[in-house]
C-alpha positions as CSV (number, residue, x, y, z in Angstrom):
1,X,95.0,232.3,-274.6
2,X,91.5,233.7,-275.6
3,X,89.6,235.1,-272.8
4,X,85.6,235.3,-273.0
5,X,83.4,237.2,-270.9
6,X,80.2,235.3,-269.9
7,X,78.5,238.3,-267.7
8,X,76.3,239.6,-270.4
9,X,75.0,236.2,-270.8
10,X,74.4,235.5,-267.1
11,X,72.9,238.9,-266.8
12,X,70.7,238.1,-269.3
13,X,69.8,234.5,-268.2
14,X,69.0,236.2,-264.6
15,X,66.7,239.0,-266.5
16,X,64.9,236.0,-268.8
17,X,64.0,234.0,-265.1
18,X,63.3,237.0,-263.4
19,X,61.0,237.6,-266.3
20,X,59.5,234.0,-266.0
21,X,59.3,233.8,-262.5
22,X,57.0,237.0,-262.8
23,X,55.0,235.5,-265.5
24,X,54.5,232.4,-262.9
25,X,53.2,234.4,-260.2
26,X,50.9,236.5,-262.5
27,X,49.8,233.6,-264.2
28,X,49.4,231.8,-260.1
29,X,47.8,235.1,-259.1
30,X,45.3,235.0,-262.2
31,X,44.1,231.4,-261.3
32,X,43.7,232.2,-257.8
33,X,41.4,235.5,-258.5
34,X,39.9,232.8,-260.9
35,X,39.3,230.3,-258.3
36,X,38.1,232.6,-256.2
37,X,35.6,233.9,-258.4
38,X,34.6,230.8,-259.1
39,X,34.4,229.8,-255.4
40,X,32.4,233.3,-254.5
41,X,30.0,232.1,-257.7
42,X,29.2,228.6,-256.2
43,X,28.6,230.0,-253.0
44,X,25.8,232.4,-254.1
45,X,24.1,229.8,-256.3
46,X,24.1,228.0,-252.8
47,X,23.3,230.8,-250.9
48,X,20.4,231.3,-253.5
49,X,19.1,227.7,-253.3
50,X,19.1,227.4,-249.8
51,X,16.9,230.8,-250.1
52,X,14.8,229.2,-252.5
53,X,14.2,225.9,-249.7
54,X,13.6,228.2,-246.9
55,X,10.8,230.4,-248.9
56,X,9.4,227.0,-249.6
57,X,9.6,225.6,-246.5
58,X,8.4,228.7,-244.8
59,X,5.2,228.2,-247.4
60,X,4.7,224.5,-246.0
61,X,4.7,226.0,-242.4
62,X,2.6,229.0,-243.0
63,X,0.2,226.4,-245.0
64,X,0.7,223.2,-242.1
65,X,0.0,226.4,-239.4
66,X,-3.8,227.2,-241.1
67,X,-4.3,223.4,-241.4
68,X,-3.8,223.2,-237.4
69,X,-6.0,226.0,-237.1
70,X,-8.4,224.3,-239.0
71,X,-8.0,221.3,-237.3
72,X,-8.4,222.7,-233.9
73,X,-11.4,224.7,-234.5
74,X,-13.2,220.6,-235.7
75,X,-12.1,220.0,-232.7
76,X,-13.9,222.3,-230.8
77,X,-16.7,221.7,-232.8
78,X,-16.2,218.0,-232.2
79,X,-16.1,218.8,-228.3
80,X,-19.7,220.9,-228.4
81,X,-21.4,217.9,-230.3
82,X,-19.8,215.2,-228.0
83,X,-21.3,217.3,-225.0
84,X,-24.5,217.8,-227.1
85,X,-24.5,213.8,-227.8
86,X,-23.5,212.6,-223.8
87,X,-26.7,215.7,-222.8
88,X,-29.1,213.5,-224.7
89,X,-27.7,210.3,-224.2
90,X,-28.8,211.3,-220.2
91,X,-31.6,213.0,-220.9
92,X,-32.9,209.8,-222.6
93,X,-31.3,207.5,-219.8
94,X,-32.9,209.9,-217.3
95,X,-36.9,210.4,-219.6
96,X,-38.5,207.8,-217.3
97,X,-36.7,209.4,-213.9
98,X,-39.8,211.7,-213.2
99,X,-42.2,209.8,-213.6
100,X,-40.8,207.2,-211.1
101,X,-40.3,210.2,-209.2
102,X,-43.9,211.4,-209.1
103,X,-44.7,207.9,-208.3
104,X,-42.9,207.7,-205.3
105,X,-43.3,210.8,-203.9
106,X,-47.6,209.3,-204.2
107,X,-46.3,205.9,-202.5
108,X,-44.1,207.9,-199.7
109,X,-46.1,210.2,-198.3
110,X,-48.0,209.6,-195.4
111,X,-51.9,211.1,-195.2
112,X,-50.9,213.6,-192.3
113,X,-48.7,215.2,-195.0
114,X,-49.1,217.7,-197.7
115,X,-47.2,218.9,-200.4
116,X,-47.1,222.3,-201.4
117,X,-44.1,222.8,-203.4
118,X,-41.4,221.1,-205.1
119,X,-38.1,222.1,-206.9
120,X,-35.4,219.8,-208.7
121,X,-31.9,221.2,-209.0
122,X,-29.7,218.5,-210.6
123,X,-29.8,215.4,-208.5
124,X,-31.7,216.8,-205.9
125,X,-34.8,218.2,-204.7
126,X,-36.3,220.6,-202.4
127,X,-40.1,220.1,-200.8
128,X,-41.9,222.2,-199.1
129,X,-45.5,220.9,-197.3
130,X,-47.9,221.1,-194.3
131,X,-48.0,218.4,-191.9
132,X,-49.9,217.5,-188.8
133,X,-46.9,217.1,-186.6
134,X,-43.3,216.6,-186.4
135,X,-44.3,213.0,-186.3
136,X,-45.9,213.1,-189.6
137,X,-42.7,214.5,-191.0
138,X,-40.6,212.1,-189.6
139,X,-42.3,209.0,-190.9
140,X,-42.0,211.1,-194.6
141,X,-38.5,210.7,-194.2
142,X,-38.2,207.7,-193.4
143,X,-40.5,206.3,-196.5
144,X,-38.1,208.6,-198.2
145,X,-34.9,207.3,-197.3
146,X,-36.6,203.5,-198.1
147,X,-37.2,205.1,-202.2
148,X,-34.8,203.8,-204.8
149,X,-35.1,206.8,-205.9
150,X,-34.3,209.2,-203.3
151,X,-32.6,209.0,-200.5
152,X,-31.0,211.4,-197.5
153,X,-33.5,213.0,-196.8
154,X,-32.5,216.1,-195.3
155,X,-35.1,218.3,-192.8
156,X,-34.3,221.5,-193.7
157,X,-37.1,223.8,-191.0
158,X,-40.0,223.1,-189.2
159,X,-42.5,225.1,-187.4
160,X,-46.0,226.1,-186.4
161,X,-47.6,228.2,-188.6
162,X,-50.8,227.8,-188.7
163,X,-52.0,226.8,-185.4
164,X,-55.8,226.9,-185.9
165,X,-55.6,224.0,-189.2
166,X,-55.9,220.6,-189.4
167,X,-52.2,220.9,-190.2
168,X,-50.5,223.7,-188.2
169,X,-46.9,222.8,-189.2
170,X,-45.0,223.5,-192.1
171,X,-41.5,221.7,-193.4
172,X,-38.6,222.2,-196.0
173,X,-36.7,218.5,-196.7
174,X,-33.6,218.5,-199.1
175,X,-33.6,215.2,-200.7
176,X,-30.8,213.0,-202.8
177,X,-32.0,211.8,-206.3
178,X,-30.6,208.2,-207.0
179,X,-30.8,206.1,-210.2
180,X,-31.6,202.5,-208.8
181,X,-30.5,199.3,-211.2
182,X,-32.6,197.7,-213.4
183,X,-33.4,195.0,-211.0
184,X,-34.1,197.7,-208.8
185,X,-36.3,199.3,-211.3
186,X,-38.0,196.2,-212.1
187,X,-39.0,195.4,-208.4
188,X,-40.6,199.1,-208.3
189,X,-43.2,199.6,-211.2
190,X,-44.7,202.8,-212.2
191,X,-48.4,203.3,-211.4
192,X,-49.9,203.4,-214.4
193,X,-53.5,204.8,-216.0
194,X,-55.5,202.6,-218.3
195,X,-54.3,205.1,-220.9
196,X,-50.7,203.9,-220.1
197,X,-49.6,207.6,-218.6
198,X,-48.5,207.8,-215.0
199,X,-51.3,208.1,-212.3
200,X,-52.3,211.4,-210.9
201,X,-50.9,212.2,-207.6
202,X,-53.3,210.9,-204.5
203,X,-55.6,214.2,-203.0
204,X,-53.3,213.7,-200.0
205,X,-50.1,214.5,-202.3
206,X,-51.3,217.4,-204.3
207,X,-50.9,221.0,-204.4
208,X,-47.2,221.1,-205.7
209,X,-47.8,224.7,-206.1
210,X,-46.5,227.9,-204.4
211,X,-49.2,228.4,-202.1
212,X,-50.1,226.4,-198.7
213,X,-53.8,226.0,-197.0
214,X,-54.9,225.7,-193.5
């Protein structure tokens, strides 16, 4: 009987898979570094055009950020003209407040009273007169507190000073502009010149100056 020895041939079968399992891995290991490097590639191109947004968007901000600027400086200037625009709007709706104001301080005061000074300070007003008693000075505040267009009066000092004059006292009142109504306005008319400006202040009403006689 023929005997035959197969272990050359096994050896050599285990050698050609050892050699092919090898080959495997090494090919597995190249397509892996591939993959890899393809993987690392995609990511920068990513990486690059998420760069490429952020640069932009940062330009949109930087650009959006002098636009508010811009904006907010109109704004201010908007502000400045509004407060220019509601200045003359009162200035207009307050043109004819003087003259009713000159008007009634003639129709108020009494002919025991003299002004010798007046002073406006916003919506109110300080006056300074002689007077030929306390009396006197009373019934100016009374025909002050009946104006539309003042009210409160306020007596402010009093006192002899000169004692040898037809008026010997002199007085401070604080008084309260108002702005009547229309109606208001309508029932009190302005005293009026034939020339159509107001009319000059009665001799009893006059000196609205600094200085004060005897």
């Amino acid at each position: 009987m023929a005997h035959i020895n197969l272990l050359p041939w096994r050896a050599e079968r285990r050698k050609q898979r050892e050699r092919e399992f090898f080959l495997q891995l090494g090919a597995a290991l190249a397509a892996a570094v591939v993959v890899v490097l393809l993987w690392v590639f995609w990511m920068n191109l990513r990486i690059d055009n998420q760069n490429e947004r952020n640069a932009y968007l940062q330009g949109e901000i930087k650009q959006l950020d002098e636009r508010i600027a811009k904006i907010k400086d109109l704004e201010k200037v908007r502000q400045r003209l509004l407060a220019r625009k509601q200045i003359i709007e009162q200035l207009q709706a307050n043109r004819s407040q003087m003259v009713h104001l000159f008007d009634e301080l003639v129709k108020t005061i009494p002919s025991s009273v003299r002004l010798t000074s007046m002073k406006q300070n916003g919506d109110s007003m300080v006056l300074s007169g002689l007077a030929q008693s306390n009396a006197s000075v009373a019934e100016y505040m009374r025909n002050l507190d009946a104006s539309p267009w003042m009210a409160g009066a306020d007596l402010d000092k009093t006192e002899i000073k000169y004692r040898s004059g037809r008026m010997p006292y002199t007085f401070g009142l604080n008084v309260k502009l108002s702005q009547p109504s229309e109606e208001e306005q309508a029932k009190t008319p302005v005293l009026l010149q034939g020339n159509g400006k107001p009319a000059a202040a009665a001799p009893n009403a006059a000196a609205v100056s600094g200085g004060g006689g005897k």
